[in-house]
N, C-alpha and C positions, 0 to 999 in steps of 0.2 A: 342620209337616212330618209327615208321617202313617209307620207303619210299614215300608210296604212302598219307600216314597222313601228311609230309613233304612236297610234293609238293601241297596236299590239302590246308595245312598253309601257304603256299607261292602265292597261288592265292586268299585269303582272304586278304596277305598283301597288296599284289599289289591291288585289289580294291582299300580296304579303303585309301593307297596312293590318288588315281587318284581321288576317292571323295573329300578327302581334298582340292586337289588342284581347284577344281571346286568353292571353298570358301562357300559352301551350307550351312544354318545352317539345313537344312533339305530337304528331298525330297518328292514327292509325293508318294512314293512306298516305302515300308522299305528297307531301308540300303543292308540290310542282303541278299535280292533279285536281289541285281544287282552287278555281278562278275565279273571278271575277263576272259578274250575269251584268253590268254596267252601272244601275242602281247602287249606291252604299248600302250599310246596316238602318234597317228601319226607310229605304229608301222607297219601301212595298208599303205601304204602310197596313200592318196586320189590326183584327179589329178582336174587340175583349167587349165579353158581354153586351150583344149587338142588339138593336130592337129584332122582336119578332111580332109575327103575326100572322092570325089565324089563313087557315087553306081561302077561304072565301076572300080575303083580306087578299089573300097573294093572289088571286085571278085577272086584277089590277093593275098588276105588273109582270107578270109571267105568262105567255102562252104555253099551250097543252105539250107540247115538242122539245122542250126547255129542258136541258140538262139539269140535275141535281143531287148533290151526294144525301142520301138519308140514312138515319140514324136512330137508332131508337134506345134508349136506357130506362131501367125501372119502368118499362111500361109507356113512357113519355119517346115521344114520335117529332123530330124535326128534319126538315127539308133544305137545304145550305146552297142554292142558286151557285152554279157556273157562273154565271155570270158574275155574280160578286168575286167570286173565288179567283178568278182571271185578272185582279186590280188588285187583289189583297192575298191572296195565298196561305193567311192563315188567321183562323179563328180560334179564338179560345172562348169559350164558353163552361155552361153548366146548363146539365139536359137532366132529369130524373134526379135531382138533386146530386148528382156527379160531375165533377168538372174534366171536361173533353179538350182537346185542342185537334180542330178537323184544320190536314192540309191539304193544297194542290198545287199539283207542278204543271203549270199550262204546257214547257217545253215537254216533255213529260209525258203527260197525258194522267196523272198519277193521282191520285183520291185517296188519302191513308185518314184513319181518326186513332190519334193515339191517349192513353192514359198518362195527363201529364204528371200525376203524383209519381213520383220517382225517389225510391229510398227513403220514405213516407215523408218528401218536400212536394210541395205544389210549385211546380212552375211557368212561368208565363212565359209564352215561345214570339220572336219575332223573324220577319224578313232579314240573314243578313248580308245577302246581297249576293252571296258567294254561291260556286255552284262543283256538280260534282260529274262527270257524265252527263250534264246538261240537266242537272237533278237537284232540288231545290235543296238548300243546305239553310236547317233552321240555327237558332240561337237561344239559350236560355236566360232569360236577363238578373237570374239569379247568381249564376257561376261564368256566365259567359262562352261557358262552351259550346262547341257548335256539333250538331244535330243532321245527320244523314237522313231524307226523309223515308228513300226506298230500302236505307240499308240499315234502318231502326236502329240505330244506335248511335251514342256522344261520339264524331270522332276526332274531337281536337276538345283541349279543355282538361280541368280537372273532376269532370265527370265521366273522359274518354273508357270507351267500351260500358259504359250503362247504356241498360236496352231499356225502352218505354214501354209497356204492354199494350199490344193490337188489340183495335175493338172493332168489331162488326160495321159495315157499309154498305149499302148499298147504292150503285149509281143507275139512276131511270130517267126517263120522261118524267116533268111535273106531274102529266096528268097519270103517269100511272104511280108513283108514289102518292099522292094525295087519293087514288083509289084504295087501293092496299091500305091507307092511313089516314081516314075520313078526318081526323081528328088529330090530323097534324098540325103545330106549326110550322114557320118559313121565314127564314132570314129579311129583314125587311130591308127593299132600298136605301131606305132613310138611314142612312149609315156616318151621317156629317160628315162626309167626301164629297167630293165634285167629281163625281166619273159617270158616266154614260156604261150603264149594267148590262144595255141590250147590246153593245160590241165590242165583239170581240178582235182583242190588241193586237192580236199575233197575223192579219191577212190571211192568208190561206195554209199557213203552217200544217192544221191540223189533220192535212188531206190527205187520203191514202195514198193516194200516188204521190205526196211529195214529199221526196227524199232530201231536203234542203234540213240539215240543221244550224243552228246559231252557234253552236260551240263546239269546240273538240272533242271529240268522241272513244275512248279508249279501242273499243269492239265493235265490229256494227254484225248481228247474225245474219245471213241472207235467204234464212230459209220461208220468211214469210216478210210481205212487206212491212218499212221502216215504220211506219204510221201507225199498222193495224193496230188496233185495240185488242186487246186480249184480257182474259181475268186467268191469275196466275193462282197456282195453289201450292205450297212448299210443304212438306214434312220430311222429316229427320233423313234431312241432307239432299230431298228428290224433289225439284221443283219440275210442275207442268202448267204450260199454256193450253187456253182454250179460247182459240180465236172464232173471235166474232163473226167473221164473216164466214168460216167456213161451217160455223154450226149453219148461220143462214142458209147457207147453197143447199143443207141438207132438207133442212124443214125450219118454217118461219116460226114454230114452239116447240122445242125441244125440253126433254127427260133424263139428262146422262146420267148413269148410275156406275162409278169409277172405281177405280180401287187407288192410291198414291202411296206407293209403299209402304203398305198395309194402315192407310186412313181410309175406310170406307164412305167415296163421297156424292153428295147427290148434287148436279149443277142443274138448275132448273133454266129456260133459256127461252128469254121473247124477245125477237127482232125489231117488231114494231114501238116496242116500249125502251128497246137499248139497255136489257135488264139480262142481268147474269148472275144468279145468287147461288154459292155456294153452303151446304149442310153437310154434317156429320147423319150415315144414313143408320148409323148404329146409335139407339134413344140412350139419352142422356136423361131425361127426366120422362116420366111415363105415368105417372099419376095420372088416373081419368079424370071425370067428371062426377065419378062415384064415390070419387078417393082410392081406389083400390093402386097398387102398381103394378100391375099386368102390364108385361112385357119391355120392361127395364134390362137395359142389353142388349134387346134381340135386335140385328141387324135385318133389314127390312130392303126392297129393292120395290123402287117406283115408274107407275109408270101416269098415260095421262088420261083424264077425260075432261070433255071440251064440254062443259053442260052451261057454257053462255056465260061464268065466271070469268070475272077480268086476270087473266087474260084466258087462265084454266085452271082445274081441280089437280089434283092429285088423288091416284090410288096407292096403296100398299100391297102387295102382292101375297103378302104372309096374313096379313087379318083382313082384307078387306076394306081397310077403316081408311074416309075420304081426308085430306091434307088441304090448307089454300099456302099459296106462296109465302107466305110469313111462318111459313113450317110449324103448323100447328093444326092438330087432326082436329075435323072440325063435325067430325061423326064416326061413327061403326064403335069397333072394341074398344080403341084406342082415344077415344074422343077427350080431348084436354091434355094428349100428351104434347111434347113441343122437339121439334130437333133444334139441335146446335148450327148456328151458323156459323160457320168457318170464317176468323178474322183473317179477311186476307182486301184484294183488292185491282182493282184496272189498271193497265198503265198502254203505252206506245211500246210494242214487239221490241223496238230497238234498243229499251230504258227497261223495259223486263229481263230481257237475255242477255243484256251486259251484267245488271245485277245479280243474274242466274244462270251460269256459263253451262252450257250442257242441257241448259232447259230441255224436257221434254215438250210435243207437240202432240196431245190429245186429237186423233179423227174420229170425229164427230158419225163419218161413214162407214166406218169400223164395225162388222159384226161384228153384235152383243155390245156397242158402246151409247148407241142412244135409243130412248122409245119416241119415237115422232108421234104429233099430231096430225090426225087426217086433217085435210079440209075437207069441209062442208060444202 
């Protein structure tokens, strides 16, 4: 038996270890399919109610170009550093007096923030080691079951097949979440770990061009590179990609106004900021700022104007009425309405379309699929 079949037998043990312990008599996905990422259970070490601090505080330790997933609940706005997220992969917290648990799967590429009250229990999510499609596989340390993070739901345990409910995220540049959210916080280094926040573990894993994965891969799609980042959107049954780079090639700010089997949606799109937020373009709340609710339901199609707003404005085509990226009209008829942001999320093409076989591919080049920003 040679080396490398030795340590291959030695990450089969250690699964079937950690499934045992999970007490499963079975799981939703075969056995065989969920390994071993090297680390044990808790080997990541996740972090629970972490110091924060204020946007000014974070400038300290965060440069302007710095990845970070944000989040906002009840009005309350925080910022969750890559960089910590790449050493710890899961936080659990309370934002807006709701408790969140934000994860990421560096192999991945993947930013989810789920609602960990589940069957009205709260529970605390850890590292457990284990991996799925090269896709981080949580753990609950109340029931022990384990936790798919792309495929939202228990699947090993005795809370298999509960699904967590999806909460809104957004992934940007510090410096443009801390615009957008003047009044954010921001996960603080100071986390009582010894890790170096500014580097990243993985070498050049995250490269477009590099097609190198760490583990066995069920699917791999080829119709867009292994790497690219995409922001995926799912409804009843139709998932589509919208990659990044190809909005780029189109225009450096884009406006797509989509339809996803029959969810009408808006993806707004800044290259320079690495921002991709998806909205419901049909109002869900529509209350002005007069109190009236004018125009509750009406579906609305957007487009843009550059009036020196970071990164740019929105218009509505049906009233007039001006929008900022946090989808809330911030003039005309509509002023104080707000759209729905679609919980959904980024991930690597390769770790999207495995979990979404059939994925569609949104062009971006497409007439009638996006409204560009001129440059100036």
């Amino acid at each position: 038996m040679v080396i490398r079949d030795i340590e291959r037998l030695a990450v089969l043990v250690i699964a079937c270890l950690s499934l045992a312990a999970t007490g499963a008599a079975q799981c939703l996905i075969p056995e065989n399919l969920i390994i071993s990422g090297g680390p044990g259970k808790d080997g990541i070490p996740a972090l629970t109610n972490p110091e924060v601090v204020s946007a000014s505080a974070g400038d300290s330790f965060l440069v302007p170009d710095d990845l970070v997933l944000g989040v906002v609940v009840n009005g309350e706005a925080r910022a969750y550093p890559h960089g910590i997220l790449w050493w710890h992969e899961i936080t659990n917290d309370v934002l807006g007096g709701r408790p969140i648990v934000v994860s990421f799967c560096p192999l991945t590429g993947s930013g989810l923030v789920y609602d960990p009250v589940i069957n009205e229990q709260l529970h605390n999510f850890g590292v457990s080691g284990l991996l799925f499609d090269n896709n981080l596989i949580l753990f609950d340390r109340t029931t022990d079951s384990l936790w798919s993070q792309m495929g939202g739901q228990s699947i090993c345990g005795s809370l298999r097949g509960a699904r967590p409910s999806l909460l809104p995220v957004v992934q940007s540049t510090w410096a443009a979440w801390k615009t957008m959210h003047p009044d954010t916080t921001v996960v603080s280094f100071n986390t009582g770990f010894s890790r170096d926040y500014t580097r990243y573990p993985y070498g050049d894993y995250d490269l477009v061009d590099n097609t190198t994965l760490l583990f066995p891969q069920s699917t791999v799609d080829p119709r867009l590179p292994m790497k690219e980042t995409v922001l995926g959107i799912t409804h009843e049954g139709v998932a589509r990609a919208y990659s990044m780079s190809r909005m780029s090639t189109v225009a450096p700010r884009l406006v797509i106004n989509d339809n996803v089997n029959g969810l009408a949606v808006l993806v707004t799109f800044d290259a320079g900021s690495s921002l991709a937020v998806p909205f419901e373009r049909r109002l869900q709340q529509a209350a002005t700022s007069e109190g009236a609710s004018s125009g509750e339901g009406e579906l609305l199609e957007f487009e843009i104007i550059d009036e020196g707003m970071f990164p740019f404005k929105l218009r509505d085509r049906q009233t007039g009425s001006i929008w900022n990226l946090r989808g809330v009209a911030v003039e005309g008829p509509l002023a104080g309405a707000r759209l729905r942001q679609i919980p959904t999320f980024s991930a690597f093409w390769f770790a999207w379309s495995a979990f979404n076989l059939d994925s569609q591919i949104h062009d971006p080049a497409a007439s009638g699929g996006a409204d560009e920003a001129e440059e100036g």
